[in-house]
Backbone bond lengths (Angstrom), bond angles and torsions (degrees), N, CA, C in turn:
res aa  C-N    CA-C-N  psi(-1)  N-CA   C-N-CA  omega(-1)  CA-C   N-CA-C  phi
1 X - - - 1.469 - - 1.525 110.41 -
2 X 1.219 120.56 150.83 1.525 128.67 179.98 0.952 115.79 -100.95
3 X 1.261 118.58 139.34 1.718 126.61 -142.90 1.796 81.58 -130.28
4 X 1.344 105.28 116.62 1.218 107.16 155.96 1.654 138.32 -54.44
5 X 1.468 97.10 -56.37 1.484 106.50 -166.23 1.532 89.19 -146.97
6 X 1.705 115.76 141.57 1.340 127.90 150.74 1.369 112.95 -97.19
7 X 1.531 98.63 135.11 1.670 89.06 162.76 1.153 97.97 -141.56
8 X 1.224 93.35 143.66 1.982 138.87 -173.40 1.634 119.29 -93.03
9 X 1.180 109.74 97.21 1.603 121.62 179.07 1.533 115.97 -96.72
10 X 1.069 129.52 108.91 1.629 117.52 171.78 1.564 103.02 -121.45
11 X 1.465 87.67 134.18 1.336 144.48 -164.08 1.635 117.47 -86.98
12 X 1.280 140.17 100.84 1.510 133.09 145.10 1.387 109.44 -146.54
13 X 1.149 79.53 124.50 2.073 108.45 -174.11 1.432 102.38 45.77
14 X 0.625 115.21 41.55 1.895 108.81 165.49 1.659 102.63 -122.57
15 X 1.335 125.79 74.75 1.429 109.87 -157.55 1.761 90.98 -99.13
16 X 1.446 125.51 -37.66 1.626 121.15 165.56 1.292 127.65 -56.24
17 X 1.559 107.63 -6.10 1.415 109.84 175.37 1.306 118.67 -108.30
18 X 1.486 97.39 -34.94 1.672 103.58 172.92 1.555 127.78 -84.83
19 X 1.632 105.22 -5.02 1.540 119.09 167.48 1.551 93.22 -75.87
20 X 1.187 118.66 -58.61 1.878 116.61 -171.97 1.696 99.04 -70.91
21 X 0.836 137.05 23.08 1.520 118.12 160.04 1.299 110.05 -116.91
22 X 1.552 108.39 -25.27 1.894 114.48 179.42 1.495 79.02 -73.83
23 X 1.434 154.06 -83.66 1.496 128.01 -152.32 1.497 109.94 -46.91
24 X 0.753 117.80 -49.66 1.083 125.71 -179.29 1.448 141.29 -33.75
25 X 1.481 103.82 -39.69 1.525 135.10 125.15 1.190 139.48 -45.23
26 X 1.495 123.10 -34.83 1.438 142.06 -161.50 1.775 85.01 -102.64
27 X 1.140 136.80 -32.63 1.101 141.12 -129.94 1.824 99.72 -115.70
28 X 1.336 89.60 -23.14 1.862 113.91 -166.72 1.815 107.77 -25.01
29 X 1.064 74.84 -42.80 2.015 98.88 -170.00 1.220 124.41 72.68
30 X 1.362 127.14 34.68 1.752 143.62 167.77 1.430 98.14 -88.53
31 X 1.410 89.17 152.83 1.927 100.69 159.62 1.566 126.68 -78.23
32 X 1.448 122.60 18.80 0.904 129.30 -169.46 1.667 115.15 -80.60
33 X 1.158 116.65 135.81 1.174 114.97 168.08 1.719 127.69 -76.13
34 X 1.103 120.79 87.36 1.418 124.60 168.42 1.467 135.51 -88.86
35 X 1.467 101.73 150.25 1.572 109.97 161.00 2.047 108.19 -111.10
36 X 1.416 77.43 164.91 1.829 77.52 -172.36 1.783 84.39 -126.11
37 X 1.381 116.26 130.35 1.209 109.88 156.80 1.664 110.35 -125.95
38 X 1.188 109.51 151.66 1.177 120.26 -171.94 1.737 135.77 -137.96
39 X 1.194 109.51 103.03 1.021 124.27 -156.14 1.744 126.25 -93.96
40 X 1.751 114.52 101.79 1.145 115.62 -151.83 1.723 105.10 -98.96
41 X 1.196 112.50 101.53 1.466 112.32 177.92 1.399 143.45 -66.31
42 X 1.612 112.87 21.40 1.162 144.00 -176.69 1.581 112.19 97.73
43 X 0.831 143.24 75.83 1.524 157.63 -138.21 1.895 85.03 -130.93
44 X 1.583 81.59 138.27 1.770 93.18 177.18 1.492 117.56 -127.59
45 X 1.479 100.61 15.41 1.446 103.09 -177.32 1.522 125.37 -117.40
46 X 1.640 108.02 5.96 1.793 111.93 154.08 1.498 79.06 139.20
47 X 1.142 135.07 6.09 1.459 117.35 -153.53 1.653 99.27 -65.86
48 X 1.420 105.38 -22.07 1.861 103.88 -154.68 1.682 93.94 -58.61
49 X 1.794 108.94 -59.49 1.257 148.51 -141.03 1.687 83.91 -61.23
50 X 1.517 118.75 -69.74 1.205 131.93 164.15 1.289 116.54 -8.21
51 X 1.270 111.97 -78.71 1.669 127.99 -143.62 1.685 84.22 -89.14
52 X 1.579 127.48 -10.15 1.324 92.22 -173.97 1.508 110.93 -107.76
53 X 1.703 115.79 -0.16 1.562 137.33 178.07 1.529 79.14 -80.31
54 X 1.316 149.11 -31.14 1.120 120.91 -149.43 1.872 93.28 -102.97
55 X 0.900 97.01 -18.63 2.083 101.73 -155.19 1.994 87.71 -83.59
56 X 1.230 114.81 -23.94 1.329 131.14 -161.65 1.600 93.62 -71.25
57 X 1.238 119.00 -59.35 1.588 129.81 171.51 1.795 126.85 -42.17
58 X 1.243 103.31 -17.53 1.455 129.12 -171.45 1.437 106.74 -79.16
59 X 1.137 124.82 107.92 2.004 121.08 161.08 1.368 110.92 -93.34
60 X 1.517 114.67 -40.22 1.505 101.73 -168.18 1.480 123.77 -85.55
61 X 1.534 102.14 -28.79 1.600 101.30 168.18 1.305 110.56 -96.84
62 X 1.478 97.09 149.28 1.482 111.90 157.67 1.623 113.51 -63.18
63 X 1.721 111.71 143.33 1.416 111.83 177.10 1.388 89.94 -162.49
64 X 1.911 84.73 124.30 1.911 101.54 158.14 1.678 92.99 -116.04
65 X 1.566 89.64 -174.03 0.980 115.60 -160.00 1.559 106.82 -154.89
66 X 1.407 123.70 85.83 1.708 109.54 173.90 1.430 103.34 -103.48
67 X 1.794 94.81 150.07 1.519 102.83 172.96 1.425 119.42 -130.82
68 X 1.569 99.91 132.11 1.249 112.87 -164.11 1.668 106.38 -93.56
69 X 1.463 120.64 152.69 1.468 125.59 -161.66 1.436 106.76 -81.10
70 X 1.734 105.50 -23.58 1.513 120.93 -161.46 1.249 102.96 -134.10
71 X 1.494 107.62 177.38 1.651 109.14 177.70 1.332 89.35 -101.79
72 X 1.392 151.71 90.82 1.532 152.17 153.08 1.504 110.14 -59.03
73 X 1.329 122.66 1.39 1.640 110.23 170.68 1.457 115.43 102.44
74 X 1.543 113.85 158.86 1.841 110.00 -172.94 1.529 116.91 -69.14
75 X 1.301 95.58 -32.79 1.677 97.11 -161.71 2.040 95.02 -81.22
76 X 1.406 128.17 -40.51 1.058 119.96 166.53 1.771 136.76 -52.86
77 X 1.337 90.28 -36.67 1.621 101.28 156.98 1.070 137.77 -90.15
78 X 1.929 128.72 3.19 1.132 128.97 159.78 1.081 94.73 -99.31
79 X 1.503 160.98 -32.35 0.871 137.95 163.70 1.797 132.56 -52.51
80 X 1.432 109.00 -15.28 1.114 118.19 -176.17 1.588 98.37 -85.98
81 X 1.152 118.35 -19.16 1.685 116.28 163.26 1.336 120.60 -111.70
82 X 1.320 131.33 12.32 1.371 136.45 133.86 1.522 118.47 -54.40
83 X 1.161 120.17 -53.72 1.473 143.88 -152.29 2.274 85.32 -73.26
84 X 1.371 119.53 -31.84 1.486 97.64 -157.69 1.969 91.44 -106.72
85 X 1.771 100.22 -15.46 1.353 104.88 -169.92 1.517 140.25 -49.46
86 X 1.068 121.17 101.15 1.372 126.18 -173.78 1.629 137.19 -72.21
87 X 1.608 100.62 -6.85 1.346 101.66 157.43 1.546 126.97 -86.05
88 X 1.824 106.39 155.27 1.479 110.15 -169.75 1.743 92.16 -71.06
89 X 1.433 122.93 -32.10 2.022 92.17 179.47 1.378 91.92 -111.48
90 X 1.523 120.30 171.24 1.360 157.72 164.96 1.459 136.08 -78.87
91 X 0.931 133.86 53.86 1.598 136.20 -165.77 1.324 93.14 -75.52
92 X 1.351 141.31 135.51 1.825 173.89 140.63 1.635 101.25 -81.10
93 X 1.216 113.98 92.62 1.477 90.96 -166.26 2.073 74.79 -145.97
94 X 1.672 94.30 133.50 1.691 120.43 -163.33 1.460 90.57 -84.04
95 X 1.688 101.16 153.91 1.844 110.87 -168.81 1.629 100.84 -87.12
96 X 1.615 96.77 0.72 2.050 88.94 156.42 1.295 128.28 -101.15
97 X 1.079 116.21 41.48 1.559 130.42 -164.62 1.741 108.10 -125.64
98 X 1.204 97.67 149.04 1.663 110.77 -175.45 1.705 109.06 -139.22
99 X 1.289 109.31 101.10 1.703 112.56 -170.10 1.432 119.69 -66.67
100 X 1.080 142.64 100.62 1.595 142.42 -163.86 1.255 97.03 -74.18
101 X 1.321 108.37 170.73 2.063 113.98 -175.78 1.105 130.32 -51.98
102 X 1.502 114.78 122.55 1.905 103.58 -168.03 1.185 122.91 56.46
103 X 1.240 132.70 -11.56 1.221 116.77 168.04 1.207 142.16 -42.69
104 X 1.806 118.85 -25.67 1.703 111.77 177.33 1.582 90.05 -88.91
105 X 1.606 123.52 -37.22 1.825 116.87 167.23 1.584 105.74 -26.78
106 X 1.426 105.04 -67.28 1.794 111.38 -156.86 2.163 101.97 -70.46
107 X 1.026 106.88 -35.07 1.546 101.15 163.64 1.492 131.54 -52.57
108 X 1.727 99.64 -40.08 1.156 97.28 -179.78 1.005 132.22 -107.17
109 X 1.458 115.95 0.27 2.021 140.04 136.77 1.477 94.99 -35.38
110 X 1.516 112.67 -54.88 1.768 112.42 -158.36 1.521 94.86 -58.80
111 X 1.277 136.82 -71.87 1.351 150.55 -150.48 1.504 112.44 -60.28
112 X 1.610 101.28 -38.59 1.251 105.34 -178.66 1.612 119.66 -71.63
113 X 1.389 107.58 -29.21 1.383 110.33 169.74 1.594 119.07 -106.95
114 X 1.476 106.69 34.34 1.891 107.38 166.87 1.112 117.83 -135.68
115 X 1.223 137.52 113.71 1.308 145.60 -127.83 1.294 97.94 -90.81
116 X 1.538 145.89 160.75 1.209 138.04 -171.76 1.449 129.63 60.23
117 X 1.666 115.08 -8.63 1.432 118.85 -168.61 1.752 115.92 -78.00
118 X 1.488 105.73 111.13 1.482 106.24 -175.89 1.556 102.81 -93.04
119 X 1.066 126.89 -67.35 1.129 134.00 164.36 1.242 149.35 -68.11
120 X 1.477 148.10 72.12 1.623 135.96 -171.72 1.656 127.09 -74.32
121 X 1.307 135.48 130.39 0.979 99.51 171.75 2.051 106.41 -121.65
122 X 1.356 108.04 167.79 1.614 86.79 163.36 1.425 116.95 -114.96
123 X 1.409 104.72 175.20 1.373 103.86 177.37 1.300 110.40 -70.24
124 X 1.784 100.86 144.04 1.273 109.48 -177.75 1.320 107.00 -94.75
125 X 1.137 117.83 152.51 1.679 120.20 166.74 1.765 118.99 -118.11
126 X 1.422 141.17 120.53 1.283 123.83 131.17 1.284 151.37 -0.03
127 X 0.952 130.00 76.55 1.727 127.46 176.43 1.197 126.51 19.29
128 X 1.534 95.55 -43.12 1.876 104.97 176.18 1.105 104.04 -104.78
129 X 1.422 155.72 23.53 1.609 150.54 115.89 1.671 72.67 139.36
130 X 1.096 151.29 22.59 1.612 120.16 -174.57 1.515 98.66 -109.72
131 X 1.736 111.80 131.14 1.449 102.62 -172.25 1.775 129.74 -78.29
132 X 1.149 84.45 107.53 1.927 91.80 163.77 1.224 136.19 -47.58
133 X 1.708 116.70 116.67 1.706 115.90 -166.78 1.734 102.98 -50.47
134 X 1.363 119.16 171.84 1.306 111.17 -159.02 1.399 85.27 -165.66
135 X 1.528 121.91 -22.18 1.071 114.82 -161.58 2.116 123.05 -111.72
136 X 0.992 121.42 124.22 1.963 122.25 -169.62 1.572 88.66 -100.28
137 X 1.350 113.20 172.54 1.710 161.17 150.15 1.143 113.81 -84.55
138 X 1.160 143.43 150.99 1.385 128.26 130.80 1.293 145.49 -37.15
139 X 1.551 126.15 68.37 1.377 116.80 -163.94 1.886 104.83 -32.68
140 X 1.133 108.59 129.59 1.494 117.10 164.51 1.671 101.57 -134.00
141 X 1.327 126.36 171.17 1.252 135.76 -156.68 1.451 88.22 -103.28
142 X 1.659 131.39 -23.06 2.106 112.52 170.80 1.348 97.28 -79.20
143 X 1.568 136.64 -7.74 1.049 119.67 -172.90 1.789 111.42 -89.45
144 X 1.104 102.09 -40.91 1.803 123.26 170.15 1.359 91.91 -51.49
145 X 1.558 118.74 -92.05 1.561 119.33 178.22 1.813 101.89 -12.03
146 X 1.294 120.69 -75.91 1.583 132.27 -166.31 1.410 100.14 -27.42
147 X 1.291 101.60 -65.98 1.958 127.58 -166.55 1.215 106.22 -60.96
148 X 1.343 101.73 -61.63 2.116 93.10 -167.76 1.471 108.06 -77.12
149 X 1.442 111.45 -61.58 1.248 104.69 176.22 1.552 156.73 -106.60
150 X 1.847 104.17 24.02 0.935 118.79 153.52 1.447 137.64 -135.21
151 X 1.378 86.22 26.82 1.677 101.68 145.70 1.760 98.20 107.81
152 X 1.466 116.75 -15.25 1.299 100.89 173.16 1.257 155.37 -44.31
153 X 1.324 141.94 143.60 1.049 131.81 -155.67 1.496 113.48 -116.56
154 X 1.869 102.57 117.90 1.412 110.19 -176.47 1.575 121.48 51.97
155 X 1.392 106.75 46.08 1.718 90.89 -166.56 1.851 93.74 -84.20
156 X 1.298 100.43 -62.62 1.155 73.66 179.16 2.208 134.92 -102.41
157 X 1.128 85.16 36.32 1.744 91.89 166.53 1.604 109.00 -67.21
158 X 1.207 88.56 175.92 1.922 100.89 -162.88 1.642 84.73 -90.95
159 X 1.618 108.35 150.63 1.536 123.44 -174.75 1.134 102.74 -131.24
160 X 1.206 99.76 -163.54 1.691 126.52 163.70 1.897 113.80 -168.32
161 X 0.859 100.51 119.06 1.705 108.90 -170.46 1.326 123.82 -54.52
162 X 1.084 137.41 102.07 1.746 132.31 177.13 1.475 117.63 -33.11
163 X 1.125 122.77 -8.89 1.394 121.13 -153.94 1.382 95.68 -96.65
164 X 1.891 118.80 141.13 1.220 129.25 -158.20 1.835 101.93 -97.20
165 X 1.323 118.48 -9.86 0.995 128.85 175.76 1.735 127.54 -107.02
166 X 1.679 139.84 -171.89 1.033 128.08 -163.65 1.666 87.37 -88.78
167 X 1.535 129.23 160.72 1.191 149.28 -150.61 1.517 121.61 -176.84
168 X 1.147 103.65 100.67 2.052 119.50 -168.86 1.932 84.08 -58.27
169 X 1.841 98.69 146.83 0.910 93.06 156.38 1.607 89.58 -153.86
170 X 1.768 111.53 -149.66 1.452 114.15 -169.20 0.930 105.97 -115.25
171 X 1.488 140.34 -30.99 1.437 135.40 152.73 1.349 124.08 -139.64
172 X 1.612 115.06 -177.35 0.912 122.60 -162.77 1.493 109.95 -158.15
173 X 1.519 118.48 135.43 1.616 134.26 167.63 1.208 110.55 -40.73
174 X 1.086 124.76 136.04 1.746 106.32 177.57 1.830 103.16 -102.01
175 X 0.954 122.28 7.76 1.576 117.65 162.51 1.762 110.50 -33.35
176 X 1.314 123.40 -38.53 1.597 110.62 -172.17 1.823 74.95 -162.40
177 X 1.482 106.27 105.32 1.185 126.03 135.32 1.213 137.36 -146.57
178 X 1.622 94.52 145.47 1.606 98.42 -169.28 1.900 115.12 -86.84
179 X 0.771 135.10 140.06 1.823 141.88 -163.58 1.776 90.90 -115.24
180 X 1.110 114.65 120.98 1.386 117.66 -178.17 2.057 107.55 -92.84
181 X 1.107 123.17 153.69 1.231 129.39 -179.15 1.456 107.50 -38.60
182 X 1.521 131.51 -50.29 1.407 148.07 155.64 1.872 133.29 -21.15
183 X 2.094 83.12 -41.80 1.402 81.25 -168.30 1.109 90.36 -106.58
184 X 1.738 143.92 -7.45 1.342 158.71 174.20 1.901 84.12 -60.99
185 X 0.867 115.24 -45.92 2.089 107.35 -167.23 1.267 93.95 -89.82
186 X 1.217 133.89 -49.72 1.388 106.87 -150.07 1.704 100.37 -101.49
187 X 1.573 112.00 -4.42 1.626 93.27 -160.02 1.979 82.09 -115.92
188 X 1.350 127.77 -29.86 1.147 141.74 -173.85 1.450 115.35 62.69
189 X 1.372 120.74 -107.01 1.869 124.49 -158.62 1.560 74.37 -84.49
190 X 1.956 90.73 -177.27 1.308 120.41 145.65 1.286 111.11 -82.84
191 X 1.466 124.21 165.80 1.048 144.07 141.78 1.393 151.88 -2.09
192 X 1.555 127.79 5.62 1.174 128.39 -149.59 1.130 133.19 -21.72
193 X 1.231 124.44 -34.69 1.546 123.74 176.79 1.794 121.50 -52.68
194 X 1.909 104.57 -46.76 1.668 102.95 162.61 1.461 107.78 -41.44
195 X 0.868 132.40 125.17 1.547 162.52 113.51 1.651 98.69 -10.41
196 X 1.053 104.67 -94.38 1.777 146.13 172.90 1.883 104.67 -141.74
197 X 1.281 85.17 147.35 1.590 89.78 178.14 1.502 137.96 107.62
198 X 1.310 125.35 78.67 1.732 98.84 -171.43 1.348 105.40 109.88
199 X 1.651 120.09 -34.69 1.546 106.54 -173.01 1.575 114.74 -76.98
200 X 1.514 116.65 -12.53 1.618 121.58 149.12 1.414 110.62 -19.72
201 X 1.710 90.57 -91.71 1.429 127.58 175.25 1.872 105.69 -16.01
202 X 1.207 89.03 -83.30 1.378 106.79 -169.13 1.524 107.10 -62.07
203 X 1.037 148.05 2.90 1.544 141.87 171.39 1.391 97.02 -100.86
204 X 1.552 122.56 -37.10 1.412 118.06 -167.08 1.746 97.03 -62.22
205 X 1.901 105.89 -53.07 1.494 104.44 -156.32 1.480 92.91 -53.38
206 X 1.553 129.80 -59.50 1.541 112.18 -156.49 1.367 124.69 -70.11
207 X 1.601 101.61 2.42 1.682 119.14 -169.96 1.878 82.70 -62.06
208 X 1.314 104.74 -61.68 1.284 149.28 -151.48 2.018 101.06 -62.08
209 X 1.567 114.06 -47.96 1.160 124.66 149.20 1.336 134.50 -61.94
210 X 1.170 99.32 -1.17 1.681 104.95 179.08 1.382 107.77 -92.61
211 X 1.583 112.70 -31.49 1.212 118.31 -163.42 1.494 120.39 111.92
212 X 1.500 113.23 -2.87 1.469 119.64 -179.67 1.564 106.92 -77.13
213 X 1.415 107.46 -162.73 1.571 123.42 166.53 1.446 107.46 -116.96
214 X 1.424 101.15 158.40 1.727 111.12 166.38 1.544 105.99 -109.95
215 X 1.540 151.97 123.98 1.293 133.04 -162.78 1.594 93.61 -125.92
216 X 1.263 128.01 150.01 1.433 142.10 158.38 1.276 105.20 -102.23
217 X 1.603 132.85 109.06 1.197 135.08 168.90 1.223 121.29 -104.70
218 X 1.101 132.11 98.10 1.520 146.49 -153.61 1.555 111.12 -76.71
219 X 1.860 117.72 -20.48 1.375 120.90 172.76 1.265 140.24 -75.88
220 X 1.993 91.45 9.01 1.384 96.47 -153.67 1.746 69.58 -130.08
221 X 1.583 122.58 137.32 0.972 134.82 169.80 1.564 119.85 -109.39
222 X 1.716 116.50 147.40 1.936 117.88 174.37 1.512 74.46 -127.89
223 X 1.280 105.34 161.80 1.527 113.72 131.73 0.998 99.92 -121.19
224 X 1.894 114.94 150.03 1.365 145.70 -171.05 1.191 115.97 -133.66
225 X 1.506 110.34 118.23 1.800 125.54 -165.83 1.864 92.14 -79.56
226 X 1.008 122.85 66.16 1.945 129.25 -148.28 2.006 77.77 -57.61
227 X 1.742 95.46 134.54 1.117 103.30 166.29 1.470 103.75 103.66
228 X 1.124 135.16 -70.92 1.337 146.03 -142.13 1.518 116.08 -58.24
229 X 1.756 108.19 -4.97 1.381 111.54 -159.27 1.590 92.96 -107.13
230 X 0.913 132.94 -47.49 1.098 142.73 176.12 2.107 111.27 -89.15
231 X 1.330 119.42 24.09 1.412 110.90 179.75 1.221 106.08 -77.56
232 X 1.636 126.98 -19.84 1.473 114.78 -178.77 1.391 113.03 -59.36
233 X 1.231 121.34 -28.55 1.513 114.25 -175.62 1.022 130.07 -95.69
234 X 1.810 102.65 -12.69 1.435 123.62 -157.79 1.600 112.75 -83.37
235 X 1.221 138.33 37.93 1.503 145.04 158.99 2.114 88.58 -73.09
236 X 1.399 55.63 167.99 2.086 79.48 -161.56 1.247 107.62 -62.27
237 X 1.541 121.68 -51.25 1.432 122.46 -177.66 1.415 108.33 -75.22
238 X 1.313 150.70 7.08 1.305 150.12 152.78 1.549 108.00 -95.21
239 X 0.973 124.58 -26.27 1.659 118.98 -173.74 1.845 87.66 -80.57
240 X 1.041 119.48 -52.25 1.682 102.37 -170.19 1.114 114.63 -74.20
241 X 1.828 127.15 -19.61 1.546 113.82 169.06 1.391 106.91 -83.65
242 X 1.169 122.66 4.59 1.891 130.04 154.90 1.564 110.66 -76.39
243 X 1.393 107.23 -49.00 1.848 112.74 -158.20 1.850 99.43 -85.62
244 X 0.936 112.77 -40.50 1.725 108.66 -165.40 1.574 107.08 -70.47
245 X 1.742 107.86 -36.16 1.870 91.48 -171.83 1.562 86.59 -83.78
246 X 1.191 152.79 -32.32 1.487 151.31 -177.17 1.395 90.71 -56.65
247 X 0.955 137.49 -49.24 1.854 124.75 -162.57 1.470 91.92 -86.40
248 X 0.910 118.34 -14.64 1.650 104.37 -167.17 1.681 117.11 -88.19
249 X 2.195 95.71 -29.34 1.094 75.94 171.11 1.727 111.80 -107.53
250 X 1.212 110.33 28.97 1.808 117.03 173.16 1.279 103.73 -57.60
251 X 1.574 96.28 -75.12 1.570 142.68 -168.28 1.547 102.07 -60.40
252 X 1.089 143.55 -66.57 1.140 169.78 -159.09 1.572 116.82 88.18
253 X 1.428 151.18 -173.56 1.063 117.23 -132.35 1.348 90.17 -109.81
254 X 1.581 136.73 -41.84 1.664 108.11 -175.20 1.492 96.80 -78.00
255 X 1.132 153.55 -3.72 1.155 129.22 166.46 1.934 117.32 -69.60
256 X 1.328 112.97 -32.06 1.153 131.29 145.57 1.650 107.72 -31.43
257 X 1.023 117.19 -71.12 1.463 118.92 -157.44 1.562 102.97 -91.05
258 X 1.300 131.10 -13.92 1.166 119.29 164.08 1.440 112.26 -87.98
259 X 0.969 127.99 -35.10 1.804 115.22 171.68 1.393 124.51 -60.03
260 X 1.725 117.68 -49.48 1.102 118.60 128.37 1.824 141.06 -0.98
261 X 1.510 95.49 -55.57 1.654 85.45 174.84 1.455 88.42 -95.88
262 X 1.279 145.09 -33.22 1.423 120.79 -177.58 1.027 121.80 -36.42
263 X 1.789 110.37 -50.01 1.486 96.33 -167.02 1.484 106.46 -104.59
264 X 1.425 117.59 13.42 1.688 105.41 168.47 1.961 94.96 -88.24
265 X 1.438 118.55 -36.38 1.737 110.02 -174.55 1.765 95.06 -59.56
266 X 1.707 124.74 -28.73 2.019 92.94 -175.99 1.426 102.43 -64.23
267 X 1.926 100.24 -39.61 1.558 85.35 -155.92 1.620 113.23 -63.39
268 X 1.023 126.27 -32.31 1.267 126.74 174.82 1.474 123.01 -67.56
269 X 1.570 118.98 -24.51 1.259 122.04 163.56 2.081 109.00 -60.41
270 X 1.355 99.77 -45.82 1.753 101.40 178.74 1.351 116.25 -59.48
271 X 1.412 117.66 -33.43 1.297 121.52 -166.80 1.595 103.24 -80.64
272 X 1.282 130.59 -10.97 1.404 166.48 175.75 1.343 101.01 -50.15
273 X 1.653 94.92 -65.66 1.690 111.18 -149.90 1.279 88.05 -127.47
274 X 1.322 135.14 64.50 1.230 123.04 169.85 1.966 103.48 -106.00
């Protein structure tokens, strides 16, 4: 049978969130043929037991389930369900996410009919329906310069586009993205080295080096509990021994350390002249 689309959930300790996002999927209401794979990164709080009473209930989709001994990281465990995945597109879609109607259907209508499209993403939404930026730039160092120190505004903070229709941009959150058959050949895995961090970034740029597109499709709605999937790790002194070697090796390392002082010399210039 032909499997339209896989989508890839990874899993640690979020087992009430990541049980409601696999329905959620199953629930989508497209004619699409799916598999759900799901990827448990050593989770100690029932998630296995959970997700597999729940995957057990399922006739029409396909559902695995691998379990990992350790937490080895996002980009290592979606790739470990890339590597067996049998649908022609790719959905990456985070165990804090909730898929609204048709939405991976109406994404992948979009992709299929826009020529160049490597990447889709949809709009994300907030818990309380208000939409969440979703959308980056390319940090570059005229753009930092722009922002910190000449006064620009938000160039490069995270957005979300006004536009009521689909809209090329340069990157994208990877909470709910779709990888089109295109960027599966020419751009392949993620990243292994991200930890967490940057492997957004870095899938968009080579999406983007390949010659593909990155698309924001605003018709296709998630809401995203932002954060919640990754809060076990997320205390301050673990998010920066996650974020600094990830920027370091995005960026590479004096580019690392010069953006870095850009925006620690505004803040310290404001605190100056406050």
């Amino acid at each position: 049978m032909k499997i339209d689309v896989s989508v890839i959930i990874i899993s640690f300790n979020t087992k009430t969130l990541t049980t409601a996002c696999i329905n959620s999927v199953v629930n989508e209401g497209s004619s699409l043929k799916k598999e759900i794979i799901i990827v448990d990164n050593g989770s100690s709080d029932g998630s296995v037991t959970a997700i597999r009473e729940l995957i057990s209930k399922f006739s029409k989709s396909k559902s695995t389930i691998i379990e990992n001994e350790r937490n080895d990281g996002f980009t290592k465990a979606n790739n470990k369900a890339i590597k067996i995945a049998q649908g022609e597109y790719i959905l990456l879609l985070n165990s804090d996410t909730l898929v609204k109607s048709n939405s991976i259907g109406s994404m992948i209508m979009f992709a299929k009919g826009t020529k160049l499209a490597g990447v889709v993403g949809p709009k994300l939404l907030n818990p309380d329906g208000t939409v969440q930026a979703s959308v980056f730039k390319q940090p570059t160092l005229k753009r930092a310069i722009n922002q910190y120190w000449l006064g620009g505004k938000k160039i490069l903070n995270k957005y979300s586009p006004n536009e009521r229709d689909p809209v090329e941009v340069e990157m994208l959150v990877m909470a709910a993205f779709l990888i089109t058959p295109q960027a599966k050949k020419k751009v392949g895995l993620l990243d292994e080295r991200y930890f967490m961090y940057f492997e957004d970034h870095d899938y968009c740029r080579r999406v983007r080096e390949a010659g593909l597109k990155v698309f924001y499709y605003p018709k296709a709605l998630v809401i995203h509990h932002h954060g919640e999937s990754g809060k076990v790790l997320s205390d301050e002194e673990n998010q920066w021994r996650r974020l600094i070697p990830s920027s370091k090796i995005y960026h590479g390392v004096i580019k690392h350390y010069l953006l870095n002082f850009i925006i620690w010399s505004s803040q310290k210039w404001q605190r100056i002249f406050r």
